[in-house]
Steps between C-alpha positions, in 0.01 A plus 500: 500500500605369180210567276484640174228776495498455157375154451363473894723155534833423705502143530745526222731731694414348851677186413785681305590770815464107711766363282690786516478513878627137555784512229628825713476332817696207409771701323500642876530264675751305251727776496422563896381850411154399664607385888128398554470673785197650650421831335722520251413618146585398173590790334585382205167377407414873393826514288350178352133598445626801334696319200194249488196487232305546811648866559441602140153384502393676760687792467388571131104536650591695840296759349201387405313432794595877641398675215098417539536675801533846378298799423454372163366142648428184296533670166837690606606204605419321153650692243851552738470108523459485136756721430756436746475131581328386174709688285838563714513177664480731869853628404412896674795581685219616786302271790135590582427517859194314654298726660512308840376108589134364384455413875460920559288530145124423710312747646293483823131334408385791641604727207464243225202384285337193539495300147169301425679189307247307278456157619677186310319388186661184458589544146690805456585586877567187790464478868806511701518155624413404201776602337763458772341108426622497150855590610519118702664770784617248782674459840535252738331518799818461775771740308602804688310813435602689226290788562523626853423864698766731681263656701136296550329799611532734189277322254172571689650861682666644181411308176121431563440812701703752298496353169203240512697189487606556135713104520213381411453682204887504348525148551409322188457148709253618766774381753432782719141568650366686797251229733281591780696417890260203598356624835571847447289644293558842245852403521713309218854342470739460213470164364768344246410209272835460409435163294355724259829741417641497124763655591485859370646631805243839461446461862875583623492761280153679487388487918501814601707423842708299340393240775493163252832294494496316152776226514577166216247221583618166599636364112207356235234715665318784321358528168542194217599715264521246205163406515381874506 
């Protein structure tokens, strides 16, 4: 990932680390480093990353994200942003360790709290489609899938029946929702509306079983970003 916690945007540094990638590759292959063989890695695109603005970017807010997740929680995490990214430009010769993947963060629905969220007024809160609407989100119809299942079975054995289905609640574009099997009734399947995607990619990294596969749409698809 090549987001900057600090500002919540990579875009920037998505299409720097792609520049970087292709001017290493043809330096490869020019100077028949790169053989183009199956498997083989370019190893000196990390050398290059390193001494790029990408690098620095990133590496001056490492920190920031891991320090909400201490003892001290979103204050602690506040004033050593402040002091140490704010202030010192994330130059601490130390690296905060996550304390393991989002995907292992939920907790059975058994154990957890249902929350009772206030319907949409339509001024200062919007319906989901609604919104997903306003973002002109689009696909065509006959482009490969871009969000597929390993396994078909663990959405409705795991996901719905450990953690109640929670891809359709971390899914900002209602892409994912759990339908009644026609003809077989108190049973449901995993449906995906995958027209709908903006392209947040929360679902490869929030399901629980790390079941979703979250690959690049067909080109021009998604979100129209200049009209949002």
């Amino acid at each position: 990932a090549v987001v900057s916690t600090q500002s919540t945007g990579g875009t920037h540094n998505a299409m720097r680390s792609g520049i970087i990638a292709a001017d290493t590759t043809f330096e490869g292959i020019t100077s028949g480093s790169l053989t183009m063989e199956k498997g083989e890695t370019l190893t000196s695109y990390r050398d290059s990353m390193k001494k790029s603005e990408v690098y620095k970017e990133l590496y001056a807010c490492r920190n920031v994200r891991p320090s909400f997740c201490t003892r001290l929680g979103m204050w602690g995490g506040m004033a050593y942003t402040g002091l140490f990214y704010v202030i010192l430009g994330g130059r601490e010769p130390w690296t905060l360790s996550h304390h393991g993947r989002d995907s292992d963060q939920l907790v059975a629905a058994k154990d957890a709290k249902p929350i009772d969220y206030p319907k949409p007024d339509g001024k200062l809160s919007f319906d989901l489609l609604s919104s997903v609407a306003l973002s002109g989100t689009n696909h065509e119809g006959d482009q490969p899938p871009h969000l597929t299942l390993k396994n078909d079975n663990v959405p409705v054995e795991r996901n719905l029946g450990v953690f109640d289905g929670p891809e359709q609640r971390f899914c900002p574009a209602g892409v994912y929702e759990y339908v009644p099997v026609e003809d077989d009734e108190g049973t449901s399947r995993l449906q995906i509306n995958a027209q709908n995607c903006v392209h947040c990619k929360t679902c490869d990294i929030k399901c629980p079983s790390q079941n979703i596969n979250w690959v690049v749409p067909e080109g021009g698809g998604g979100p129209v970003y200049n009209g949002m």
